[in-house]
KEROZA-480175 format. One record per atom (N, C-alpha, C, CB): y, z, x; residue in three letters. Coordinates in steps of 0.1 Angstrom, whole numbers, plus 2048, in hexadecimal, padded with zeros to 3 digits. Glycine has a CB too. Layout:
// residues N
YZXAla ...
// end
This chain:
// residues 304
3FD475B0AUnk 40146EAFEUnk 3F7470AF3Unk 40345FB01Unk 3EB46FAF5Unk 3E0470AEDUnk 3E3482AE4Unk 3D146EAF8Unk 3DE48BAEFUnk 3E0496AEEUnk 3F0496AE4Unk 3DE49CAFDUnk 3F8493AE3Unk 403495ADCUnk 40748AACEUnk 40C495AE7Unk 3FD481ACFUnk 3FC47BAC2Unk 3F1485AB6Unk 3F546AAC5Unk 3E948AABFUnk 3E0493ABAUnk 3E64A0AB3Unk 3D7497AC6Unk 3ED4A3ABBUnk 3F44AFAB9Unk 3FF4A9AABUnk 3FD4B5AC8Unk 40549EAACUnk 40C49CA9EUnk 409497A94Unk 414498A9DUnk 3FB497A91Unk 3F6490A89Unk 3F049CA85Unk 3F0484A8DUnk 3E64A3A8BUnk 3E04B3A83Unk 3EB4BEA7EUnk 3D74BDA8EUnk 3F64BBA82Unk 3FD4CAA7EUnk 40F4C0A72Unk 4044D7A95Unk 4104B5A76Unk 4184AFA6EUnk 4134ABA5EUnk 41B4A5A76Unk 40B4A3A65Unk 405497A57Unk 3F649BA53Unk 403481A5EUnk 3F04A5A55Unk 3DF4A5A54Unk 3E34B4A50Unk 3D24A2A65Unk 3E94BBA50Unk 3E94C8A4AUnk 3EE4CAA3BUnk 3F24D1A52Unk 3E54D7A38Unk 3E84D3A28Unk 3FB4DAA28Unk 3DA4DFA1AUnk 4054D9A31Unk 4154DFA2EUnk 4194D4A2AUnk 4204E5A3AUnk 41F4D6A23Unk 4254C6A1AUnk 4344CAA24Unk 4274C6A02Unk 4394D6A2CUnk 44B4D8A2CUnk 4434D0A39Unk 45A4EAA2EUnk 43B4D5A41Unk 4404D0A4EUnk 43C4BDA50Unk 4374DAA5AUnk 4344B6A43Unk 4334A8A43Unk 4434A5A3FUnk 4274A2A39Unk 44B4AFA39Unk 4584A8A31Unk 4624A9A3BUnk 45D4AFA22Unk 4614B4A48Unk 46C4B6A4EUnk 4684AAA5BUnk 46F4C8A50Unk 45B4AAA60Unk 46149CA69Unk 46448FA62Unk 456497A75Unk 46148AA56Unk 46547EA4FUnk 47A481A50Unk 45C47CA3AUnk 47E48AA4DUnk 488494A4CUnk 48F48BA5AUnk 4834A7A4CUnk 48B492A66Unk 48F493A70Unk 491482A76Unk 48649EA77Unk 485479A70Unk 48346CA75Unk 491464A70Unk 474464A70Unk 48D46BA64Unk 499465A57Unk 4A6464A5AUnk 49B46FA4BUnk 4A8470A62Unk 4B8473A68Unk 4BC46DA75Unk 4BB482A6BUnk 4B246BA82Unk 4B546AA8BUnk 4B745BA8CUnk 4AE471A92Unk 4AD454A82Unk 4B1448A7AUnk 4BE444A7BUnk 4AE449A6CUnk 4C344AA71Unk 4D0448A67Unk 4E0448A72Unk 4CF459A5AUnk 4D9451A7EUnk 4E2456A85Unk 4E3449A8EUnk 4DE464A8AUnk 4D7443A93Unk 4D743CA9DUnk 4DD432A99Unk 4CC43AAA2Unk 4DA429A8CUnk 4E241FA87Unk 4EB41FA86Unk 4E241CA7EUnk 4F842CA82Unk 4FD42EA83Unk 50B431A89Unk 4F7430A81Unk 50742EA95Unk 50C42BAA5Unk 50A43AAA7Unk 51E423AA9Unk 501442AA8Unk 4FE44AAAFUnk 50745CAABUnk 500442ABCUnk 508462AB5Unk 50E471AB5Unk 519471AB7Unk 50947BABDUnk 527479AACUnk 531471AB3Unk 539485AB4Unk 53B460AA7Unk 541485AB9Unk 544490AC3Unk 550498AB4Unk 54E489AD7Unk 553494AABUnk 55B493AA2Unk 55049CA97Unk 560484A9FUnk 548493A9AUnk 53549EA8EUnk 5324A7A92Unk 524497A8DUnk 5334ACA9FUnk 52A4B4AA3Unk 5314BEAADUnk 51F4ADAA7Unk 5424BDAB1Unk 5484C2AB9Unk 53E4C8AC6Unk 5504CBAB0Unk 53C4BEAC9Unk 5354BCADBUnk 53C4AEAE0Unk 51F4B9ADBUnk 53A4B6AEDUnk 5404AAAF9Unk 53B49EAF7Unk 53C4ACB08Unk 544490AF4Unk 53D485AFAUnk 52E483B04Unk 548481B01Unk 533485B12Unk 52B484B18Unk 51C488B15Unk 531488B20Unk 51D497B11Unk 50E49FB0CUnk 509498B01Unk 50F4B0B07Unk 515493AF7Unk 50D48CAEDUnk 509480AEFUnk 51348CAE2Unk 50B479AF8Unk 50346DAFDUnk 4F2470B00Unk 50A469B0CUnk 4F547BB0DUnk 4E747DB11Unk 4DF489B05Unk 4E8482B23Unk 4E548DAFAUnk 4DD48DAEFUnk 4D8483AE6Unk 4E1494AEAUnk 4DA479AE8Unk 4DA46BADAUnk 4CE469AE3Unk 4EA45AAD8Unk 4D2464AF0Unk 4C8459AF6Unk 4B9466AF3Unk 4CD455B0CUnk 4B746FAF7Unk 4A7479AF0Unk 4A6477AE8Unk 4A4486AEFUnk 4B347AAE0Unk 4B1478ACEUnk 4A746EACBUnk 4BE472AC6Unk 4AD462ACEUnk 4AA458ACAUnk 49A452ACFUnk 4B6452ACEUnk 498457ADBUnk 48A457AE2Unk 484460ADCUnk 489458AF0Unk 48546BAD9Unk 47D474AD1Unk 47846EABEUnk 487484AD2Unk 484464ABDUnk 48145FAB0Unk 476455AAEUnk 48C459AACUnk 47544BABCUnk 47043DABEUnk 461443AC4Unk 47C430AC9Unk 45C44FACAUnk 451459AC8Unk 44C45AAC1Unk 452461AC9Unk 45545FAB4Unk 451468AA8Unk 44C459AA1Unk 45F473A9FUnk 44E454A9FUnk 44E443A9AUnk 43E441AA0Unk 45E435AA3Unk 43C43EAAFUnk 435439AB3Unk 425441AAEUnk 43A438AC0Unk 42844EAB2Unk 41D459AA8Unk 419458A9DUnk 420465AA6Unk 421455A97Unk 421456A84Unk 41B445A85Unk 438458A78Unk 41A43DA8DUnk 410433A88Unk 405432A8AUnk 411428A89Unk 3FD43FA99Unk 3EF441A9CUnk 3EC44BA96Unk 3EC443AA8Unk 3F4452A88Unk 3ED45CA7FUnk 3E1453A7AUnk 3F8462A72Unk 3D745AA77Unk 3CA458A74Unk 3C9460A69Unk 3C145BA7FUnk 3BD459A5EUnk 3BF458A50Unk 3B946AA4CUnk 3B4449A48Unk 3BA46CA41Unk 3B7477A3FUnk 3A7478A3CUnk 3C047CA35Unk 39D481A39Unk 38C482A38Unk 38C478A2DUnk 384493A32Unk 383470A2EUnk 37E468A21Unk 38745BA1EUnk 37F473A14Unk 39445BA24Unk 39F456A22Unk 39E447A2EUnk 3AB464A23Unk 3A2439A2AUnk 3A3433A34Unk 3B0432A39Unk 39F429A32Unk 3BC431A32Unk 3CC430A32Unk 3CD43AA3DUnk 3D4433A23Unk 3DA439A43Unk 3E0442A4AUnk 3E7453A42Unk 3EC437A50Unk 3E345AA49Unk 3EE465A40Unk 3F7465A41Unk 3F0471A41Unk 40145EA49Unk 40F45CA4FUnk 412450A40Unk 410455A64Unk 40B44BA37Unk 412441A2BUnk 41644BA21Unk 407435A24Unk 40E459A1EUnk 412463A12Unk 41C46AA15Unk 40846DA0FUnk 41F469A28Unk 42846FA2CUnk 43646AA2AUnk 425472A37Unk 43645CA2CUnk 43F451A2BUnk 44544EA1AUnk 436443A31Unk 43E44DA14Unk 44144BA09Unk 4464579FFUnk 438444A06Unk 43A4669FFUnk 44446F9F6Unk 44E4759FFUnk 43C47C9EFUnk 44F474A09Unk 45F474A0EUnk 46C475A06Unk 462468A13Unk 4694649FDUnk 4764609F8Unk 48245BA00Unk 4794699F2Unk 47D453A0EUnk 48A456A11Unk 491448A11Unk 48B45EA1FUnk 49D445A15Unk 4A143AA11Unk 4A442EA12Unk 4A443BA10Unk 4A2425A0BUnk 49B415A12Unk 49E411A1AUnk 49B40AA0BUnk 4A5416A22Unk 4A9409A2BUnk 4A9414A3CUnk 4BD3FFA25Unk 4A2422A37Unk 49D428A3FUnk 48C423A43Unk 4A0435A3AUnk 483426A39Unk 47A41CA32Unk 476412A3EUnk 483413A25Unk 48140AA37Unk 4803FCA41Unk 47C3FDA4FUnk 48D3F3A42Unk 487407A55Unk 48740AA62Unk 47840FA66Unk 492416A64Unk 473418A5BUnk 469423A65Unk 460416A61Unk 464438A5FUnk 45B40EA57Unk 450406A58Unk 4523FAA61Unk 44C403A4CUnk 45A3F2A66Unk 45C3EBA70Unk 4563EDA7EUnk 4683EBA71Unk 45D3FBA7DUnk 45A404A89Unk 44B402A8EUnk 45C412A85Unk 446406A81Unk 437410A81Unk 42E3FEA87Unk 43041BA69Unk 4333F3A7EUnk 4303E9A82Unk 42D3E3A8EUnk 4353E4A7FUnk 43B3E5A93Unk 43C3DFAA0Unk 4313E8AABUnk 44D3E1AA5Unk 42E3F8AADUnk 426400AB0Unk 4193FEAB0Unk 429409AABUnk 4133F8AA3Unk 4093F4AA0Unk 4013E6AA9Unk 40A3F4A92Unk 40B3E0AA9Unk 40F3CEAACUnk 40E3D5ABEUnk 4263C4AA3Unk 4153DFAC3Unk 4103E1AD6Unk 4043E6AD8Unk 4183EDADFUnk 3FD3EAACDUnk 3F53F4ACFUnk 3E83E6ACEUnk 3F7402AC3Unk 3EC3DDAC7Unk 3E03D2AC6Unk 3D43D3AC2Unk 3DD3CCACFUnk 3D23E4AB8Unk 3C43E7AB3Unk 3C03E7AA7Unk 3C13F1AB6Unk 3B43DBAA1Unk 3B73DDA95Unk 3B23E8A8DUnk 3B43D3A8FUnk 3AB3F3A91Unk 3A9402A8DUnk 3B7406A86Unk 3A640CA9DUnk 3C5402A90Unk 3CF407A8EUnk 3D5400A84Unk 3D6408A9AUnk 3D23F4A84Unk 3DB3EEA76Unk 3D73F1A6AUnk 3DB3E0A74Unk 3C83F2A6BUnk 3C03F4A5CUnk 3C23FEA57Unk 3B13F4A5BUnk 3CC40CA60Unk 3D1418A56Unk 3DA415A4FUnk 3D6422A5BUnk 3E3408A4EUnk 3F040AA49Unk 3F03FDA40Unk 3FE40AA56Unk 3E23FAA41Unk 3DE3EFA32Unk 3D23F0A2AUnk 3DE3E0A35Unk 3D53EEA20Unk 3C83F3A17Unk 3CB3E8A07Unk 3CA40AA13Unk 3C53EDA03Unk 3BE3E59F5Unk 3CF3EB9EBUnk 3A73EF9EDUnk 3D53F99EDUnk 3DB4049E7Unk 3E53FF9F0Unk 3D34159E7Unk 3E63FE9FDUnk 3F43FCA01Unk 3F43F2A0FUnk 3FB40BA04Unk 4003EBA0EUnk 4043E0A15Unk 4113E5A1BUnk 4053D2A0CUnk 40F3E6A29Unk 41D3EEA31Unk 4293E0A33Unk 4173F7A45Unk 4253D4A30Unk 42E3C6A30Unk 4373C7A1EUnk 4203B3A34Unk 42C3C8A19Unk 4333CCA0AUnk 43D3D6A08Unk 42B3CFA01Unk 4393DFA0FUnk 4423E8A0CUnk 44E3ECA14Unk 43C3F1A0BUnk 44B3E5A1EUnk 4573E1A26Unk 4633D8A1CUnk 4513D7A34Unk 45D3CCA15Unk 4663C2A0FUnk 46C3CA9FFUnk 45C3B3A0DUnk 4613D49FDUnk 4653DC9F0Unk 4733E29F6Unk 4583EA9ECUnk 4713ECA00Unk 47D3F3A03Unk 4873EDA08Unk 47B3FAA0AUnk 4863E0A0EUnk 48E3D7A11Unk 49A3D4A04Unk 4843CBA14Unk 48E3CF9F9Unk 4983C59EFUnk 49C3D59E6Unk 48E3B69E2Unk 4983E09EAUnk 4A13EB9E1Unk 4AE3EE9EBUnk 4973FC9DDUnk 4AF3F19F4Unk 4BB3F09FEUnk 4C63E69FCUnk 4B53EFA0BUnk 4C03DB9F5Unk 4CB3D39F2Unk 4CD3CE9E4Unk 4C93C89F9Unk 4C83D79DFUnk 4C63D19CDUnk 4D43CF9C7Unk 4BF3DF9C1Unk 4E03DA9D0Unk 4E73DA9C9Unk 4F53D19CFUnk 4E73E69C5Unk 4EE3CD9DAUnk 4FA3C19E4Unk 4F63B69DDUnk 4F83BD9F9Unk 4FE3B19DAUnk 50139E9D9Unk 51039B9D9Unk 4FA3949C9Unk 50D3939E7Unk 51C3929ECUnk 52037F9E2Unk 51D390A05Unk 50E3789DFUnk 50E36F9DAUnk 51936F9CDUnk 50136E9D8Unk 51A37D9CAUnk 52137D9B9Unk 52C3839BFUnk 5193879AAUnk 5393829B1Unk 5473889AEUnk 5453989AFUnk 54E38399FUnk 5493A29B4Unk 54B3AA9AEUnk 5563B19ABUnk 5443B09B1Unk 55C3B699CUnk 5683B399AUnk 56B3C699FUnk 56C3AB98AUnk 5653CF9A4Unk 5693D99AAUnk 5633DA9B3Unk 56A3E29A5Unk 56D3DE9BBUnk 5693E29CBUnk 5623EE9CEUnk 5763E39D4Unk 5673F79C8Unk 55D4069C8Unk 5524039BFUnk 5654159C2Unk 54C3F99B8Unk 53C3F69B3Unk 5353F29C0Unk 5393E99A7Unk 53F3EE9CAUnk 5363E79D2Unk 52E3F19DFUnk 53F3DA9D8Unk 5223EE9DBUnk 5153FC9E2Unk 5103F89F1Unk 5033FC9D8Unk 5164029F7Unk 515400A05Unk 509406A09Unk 521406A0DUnk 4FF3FFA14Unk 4F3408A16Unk 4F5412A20Unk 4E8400A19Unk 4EB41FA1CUnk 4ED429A23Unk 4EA424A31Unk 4E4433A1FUnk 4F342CA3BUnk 4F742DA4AUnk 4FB41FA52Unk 4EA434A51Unk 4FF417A49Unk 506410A4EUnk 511410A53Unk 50640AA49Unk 51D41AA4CUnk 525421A54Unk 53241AA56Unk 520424A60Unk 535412A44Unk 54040AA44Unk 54840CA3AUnk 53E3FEA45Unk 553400A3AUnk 55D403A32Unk 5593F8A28Unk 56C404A39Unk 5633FCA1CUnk 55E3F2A16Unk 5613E5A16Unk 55D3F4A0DUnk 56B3E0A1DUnk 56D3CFA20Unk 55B3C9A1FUnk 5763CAA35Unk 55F3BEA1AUnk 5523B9A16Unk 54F3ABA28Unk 5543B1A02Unk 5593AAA2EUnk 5593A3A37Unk 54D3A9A41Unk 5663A1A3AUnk 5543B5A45Unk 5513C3A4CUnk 5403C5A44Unk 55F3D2A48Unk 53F3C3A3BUnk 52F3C9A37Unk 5253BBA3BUnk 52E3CEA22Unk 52D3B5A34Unk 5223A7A35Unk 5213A6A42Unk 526396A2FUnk 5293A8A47Unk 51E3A5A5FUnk 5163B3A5DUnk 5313A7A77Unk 5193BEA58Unk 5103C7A5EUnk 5033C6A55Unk 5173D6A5FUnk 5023C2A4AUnk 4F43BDA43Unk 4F13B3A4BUnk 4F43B8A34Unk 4F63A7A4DUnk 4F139DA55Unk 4E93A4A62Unk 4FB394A59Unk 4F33ABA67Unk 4EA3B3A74Unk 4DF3BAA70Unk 4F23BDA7DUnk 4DC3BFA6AUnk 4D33CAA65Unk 4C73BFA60Unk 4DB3D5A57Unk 4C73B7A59Unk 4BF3AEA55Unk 4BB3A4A5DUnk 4C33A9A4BUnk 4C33A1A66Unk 4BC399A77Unk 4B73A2A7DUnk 4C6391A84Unk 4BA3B1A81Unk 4B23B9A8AUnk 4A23BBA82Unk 4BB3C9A8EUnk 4A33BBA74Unk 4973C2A6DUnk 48A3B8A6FUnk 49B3C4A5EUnk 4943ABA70Unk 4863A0A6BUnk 48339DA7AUnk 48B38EA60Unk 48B39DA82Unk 48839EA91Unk 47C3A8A92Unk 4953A4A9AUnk 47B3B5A8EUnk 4713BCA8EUnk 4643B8A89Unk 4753C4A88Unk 4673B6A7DUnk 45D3B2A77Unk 4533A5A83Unk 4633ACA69Unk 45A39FA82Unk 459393A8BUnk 44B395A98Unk 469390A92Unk 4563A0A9BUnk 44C3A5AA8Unk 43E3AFAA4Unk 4573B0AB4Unk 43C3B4A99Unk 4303B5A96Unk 4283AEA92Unk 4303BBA91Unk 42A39CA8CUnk 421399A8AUnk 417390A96Unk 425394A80Unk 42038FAA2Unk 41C387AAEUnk 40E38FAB2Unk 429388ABAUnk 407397AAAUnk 3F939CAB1Unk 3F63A4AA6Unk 3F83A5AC0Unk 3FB39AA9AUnk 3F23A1A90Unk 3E839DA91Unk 3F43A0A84Unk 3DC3A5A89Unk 3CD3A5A88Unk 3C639AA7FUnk 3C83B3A83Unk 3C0390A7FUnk 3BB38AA73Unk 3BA38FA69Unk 3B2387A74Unk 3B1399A68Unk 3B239DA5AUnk 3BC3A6A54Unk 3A83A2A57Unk 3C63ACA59Unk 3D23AFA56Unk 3DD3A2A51Unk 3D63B5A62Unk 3DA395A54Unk 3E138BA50Unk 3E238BA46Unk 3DF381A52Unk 3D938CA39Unk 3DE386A2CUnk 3E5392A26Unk 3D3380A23Unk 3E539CA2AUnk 3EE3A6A26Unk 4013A0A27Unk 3EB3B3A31Unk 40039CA36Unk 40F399A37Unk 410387A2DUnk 414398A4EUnk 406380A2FUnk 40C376A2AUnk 41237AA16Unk 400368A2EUnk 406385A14Unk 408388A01Unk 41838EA01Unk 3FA3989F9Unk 41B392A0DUnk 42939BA0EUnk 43338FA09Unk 42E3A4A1FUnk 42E385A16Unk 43B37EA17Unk 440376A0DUnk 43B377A21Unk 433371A08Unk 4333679FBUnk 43A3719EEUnk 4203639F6Unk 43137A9EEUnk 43B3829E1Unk 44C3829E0Unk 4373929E0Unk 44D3869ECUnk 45D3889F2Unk 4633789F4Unk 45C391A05Unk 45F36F9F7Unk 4663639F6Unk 4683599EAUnk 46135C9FDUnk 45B3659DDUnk 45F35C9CDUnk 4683689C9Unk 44F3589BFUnk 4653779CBUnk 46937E9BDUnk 4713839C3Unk 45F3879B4Unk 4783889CDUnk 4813929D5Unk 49338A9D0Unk 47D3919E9Unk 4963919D5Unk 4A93899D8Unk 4AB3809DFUnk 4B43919E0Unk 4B23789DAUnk 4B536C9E7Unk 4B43709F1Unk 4C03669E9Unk 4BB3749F7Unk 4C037CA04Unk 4AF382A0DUnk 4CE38C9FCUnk 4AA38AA05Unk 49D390A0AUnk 490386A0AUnk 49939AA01Unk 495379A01Unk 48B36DA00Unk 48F36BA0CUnk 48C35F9F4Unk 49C365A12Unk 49B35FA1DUnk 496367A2AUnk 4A835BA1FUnk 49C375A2AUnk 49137DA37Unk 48237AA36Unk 49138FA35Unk 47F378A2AUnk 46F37AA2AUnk 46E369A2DUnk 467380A18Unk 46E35AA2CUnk 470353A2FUnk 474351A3FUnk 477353A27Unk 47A357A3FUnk 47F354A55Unk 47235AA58Unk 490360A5FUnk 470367A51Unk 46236EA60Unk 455365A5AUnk 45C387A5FUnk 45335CA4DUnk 44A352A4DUnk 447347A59Unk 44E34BA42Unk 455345A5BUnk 459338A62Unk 45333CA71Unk 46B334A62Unk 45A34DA73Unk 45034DA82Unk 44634DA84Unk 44F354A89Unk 43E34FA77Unk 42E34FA7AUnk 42833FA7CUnk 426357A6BUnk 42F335A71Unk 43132BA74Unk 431323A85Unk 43B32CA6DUnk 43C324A85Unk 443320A90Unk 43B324A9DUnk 450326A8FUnk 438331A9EUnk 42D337AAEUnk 41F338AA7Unk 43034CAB7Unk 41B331A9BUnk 409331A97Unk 408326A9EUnk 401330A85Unk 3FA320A9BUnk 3F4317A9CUnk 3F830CA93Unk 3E931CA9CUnk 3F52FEA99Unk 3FA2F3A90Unk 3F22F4A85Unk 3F92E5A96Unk 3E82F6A84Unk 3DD2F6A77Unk 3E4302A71Unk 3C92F9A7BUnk 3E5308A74Unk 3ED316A68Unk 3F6313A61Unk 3F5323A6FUnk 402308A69Unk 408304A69Unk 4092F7A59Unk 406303A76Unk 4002EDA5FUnk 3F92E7A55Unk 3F52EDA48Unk 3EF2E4A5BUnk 3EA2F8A48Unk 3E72FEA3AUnk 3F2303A33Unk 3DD30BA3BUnk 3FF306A37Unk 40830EA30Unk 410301A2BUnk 40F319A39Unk 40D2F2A31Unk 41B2ECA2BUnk 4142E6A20Unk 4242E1A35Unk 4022E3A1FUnk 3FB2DFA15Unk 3FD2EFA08Unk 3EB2DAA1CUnk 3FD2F8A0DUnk 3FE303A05Unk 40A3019FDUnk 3FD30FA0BUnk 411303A02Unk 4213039FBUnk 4242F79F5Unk 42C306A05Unk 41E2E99FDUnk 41D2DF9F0Unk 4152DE9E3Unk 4182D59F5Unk 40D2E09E7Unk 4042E19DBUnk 40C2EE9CFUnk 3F12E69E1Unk 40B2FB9D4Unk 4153009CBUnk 4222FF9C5Unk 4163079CDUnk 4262F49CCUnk 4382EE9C4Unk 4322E69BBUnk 4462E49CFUnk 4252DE9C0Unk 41D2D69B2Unk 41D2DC9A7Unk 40F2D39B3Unk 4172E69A7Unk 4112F299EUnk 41A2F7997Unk 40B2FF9A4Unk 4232F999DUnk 4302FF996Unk 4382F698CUnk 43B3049A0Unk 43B2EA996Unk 4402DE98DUnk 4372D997FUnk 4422D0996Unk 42E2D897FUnk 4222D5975Unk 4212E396BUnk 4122D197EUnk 4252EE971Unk 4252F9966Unk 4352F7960Unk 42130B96CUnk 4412F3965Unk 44A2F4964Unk 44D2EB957Unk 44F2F396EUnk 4472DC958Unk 4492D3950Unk 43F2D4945Unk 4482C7957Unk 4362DD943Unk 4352E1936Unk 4372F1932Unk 4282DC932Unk 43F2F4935Unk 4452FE931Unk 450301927Unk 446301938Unk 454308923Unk 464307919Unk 467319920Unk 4613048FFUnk 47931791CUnk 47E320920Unk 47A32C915Unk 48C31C922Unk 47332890AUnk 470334905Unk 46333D909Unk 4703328F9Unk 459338910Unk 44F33B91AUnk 45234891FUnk 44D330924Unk 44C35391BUnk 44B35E921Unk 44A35C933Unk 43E364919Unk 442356938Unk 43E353940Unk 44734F94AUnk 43634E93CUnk 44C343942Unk 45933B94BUnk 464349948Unk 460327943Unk 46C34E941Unk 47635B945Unk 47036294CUnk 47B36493BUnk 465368950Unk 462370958Unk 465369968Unk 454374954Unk 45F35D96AUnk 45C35C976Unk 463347977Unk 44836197AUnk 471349973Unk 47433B976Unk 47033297DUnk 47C33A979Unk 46932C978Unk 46431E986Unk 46B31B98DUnk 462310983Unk 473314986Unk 48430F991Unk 483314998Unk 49431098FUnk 48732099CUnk 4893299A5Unk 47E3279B1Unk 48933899DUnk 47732D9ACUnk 4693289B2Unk 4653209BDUnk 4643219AAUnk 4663139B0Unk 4673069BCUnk 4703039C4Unk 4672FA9B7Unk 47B30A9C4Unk 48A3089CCUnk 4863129D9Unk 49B30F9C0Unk 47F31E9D6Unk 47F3279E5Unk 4723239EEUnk 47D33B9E3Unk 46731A9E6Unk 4603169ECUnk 45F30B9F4Unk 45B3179E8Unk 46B3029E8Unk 46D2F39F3Unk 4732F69FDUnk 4752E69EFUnk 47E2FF9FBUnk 484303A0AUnk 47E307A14Unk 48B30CA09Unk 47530FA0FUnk 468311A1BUnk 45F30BA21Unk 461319A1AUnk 461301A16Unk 4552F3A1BUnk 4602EBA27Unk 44F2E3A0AUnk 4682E8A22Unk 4732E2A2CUnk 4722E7A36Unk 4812E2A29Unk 4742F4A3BUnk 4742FEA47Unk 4642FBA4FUnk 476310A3FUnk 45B2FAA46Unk 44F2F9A4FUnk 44B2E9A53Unk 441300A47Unk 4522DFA4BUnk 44E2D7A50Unk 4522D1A5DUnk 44E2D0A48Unk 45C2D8A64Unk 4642D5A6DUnk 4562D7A7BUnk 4732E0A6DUnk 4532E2A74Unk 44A2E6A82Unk 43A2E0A85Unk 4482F8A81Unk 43A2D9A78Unk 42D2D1A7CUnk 42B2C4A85Unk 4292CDA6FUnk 41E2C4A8FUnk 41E2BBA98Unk 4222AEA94Unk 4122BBA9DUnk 4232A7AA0Unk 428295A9BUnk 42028EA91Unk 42628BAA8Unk 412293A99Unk 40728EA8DUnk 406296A83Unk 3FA28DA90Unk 40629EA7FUnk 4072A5A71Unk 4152A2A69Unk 4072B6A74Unk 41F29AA71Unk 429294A65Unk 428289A66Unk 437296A63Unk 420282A69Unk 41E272A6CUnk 412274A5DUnk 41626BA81Unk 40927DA5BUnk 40027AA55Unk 407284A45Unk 3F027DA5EUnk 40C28BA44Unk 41328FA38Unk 41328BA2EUnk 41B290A37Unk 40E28DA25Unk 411289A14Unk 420288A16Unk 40D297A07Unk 422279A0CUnk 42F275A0AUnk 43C27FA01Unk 42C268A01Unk 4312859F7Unk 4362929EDUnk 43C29C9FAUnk 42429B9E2Unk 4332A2A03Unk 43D2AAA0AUnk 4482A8A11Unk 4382AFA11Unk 4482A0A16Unk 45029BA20Unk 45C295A19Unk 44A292A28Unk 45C292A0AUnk 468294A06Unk 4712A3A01Unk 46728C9FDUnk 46C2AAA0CUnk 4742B6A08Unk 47F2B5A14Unk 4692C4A07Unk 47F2AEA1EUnk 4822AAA29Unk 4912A4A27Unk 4772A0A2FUnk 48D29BA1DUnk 49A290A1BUnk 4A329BA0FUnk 49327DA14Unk 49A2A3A05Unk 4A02AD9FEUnk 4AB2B6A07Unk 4932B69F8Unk 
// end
């Protein structure tokens, strides 16, 4: 294994060939797309059923390989980041492919339990939780099932999802896609590293004020698991955190005016509305004594 992470990391991502870093992002990209997909279908590729089974199942293990390698790439001379992030990103490929390969690379990192290994894929320059939620909220920029839309062919289906356009039919397969993702997520943070933490919490916070509803709430649930399996004191600091900032917000709110540069940019309301919701969510999980002793101010988010 060693010997063959070695091997794809000097002749893939560490060589100066820019085709051969573009053709395995290429290959991840597809076998991706395919797997989501429901796989090889005998109609694409005029091959037998049967053979095309026991080609998916390698496929697909040769993909969740290629994945597992591309997160023990090691940084380039001088460089602390991984080379597999220049590889990832001038790619170009598409968000909700993205999503997939950094989940992935996550969860890999999260078995591997080394923080050598995490500290390639975060830096001062790049946050692999951010950019997960970046590619996230562009994969959906253009769904909102929240709104009318008065044509059916505007309505933007995400690549390899592999539907029609009934909007009934799409909304379960986004739902699915967005429970398997945060599931992922999920499972990389169960052995994250200390100091890798404030990376994911800057992710989540950004993503639960400024993202899409819809991507607020993913980012929001995988809060709640950190929540929920941390420690009660973690527990604690986050519901004084998020109180005190609905303070902050309300007190900037009430002297503000709607002509405030400031307030159009970054509505309070709003604000205080995705955070009380999230205060509500965490207060559930705090010990007996930690809601016996609560500020009165929080705990009316309860009865809210």
């Amino acid at each position: 294994m060693v010997g063959c992470v070695q091997h794809f990391q000097s002749v893939l991502f560490l060589t100066t060939e820019k085709f051969q870093r573009r053709r395995v992002m290429d290959f991840i990209s597809w076998t991706l797309e395919v797997q989501y997909a429901g796989g090889l279908f005998a109609a694409g590729t005029g091959l037998e059923q049967n053979f095309l089974k026991e080609v998916s199942t390698s496929l697909f293990v040769a993909a969740e390989m290629a994945l597992s390698c591309v997160s023990q790439v090691g940084p380039k001379p001088g460089l602390s980041i991984s080379a597999a992030v220049d590889a990832i990103v001038l790619a170009d490929l598409t968000p909700l492919v993205n999503c997939r390969i950094f989940a992935s690379i996550m969860v890999n990192l999260s078995k591997r339990r080394d923080p050598r290994a995490f500290s390639m894929w975060f830096s001062d320059d790049f946050n692999t939780y951010a950019e997960f939620f970046t590619n996230l909220e562009a994969a959906f920029a253009l769904w909102k099932p929240y709104e009318s839309i008065p044509n059916p062919s505007d309505f933007h289906i995400p690549r390899f999802l592999n539907l029609s356009i009934d909007h009934k039919q799409l909304s379960y397969a986004v739902e699915q896609f967005l429970t398997s993702i945060t599931i992922e997520i999920c499972r990389s943070v169960r052995h994250l590293p200390n100091e890798i933490f404030s990376f994911l919490e800057t992710a989540l916070l950004e993503a639960t004020l400024h993202a899409s509803p819809i991507i607020s709430i993913v980012a929001q649930d995988i809060w709640c698991f950190v929540v929920r399996y941390g420690s009660a004191e973690l527990c604690w600091q986050y519901v004084t955190l998020l109180g005190n900032a609905i303070l902050c917000l309300a007190e900037r709110y009430s002297s503000s005016t709607s002509a405030t540069p400031l307030f159009k940019a970054h509505p309070p309301l709003e604000q205080m509305s995705r955070l009380g919701y999230l205060l509500s969510r965490f207060l559930i999980f705090l010990t007996a004594r930690q809601q016996v002793g609560a500020p009165v101010h929080l705990m009316l988010f309860v009865v809210v």
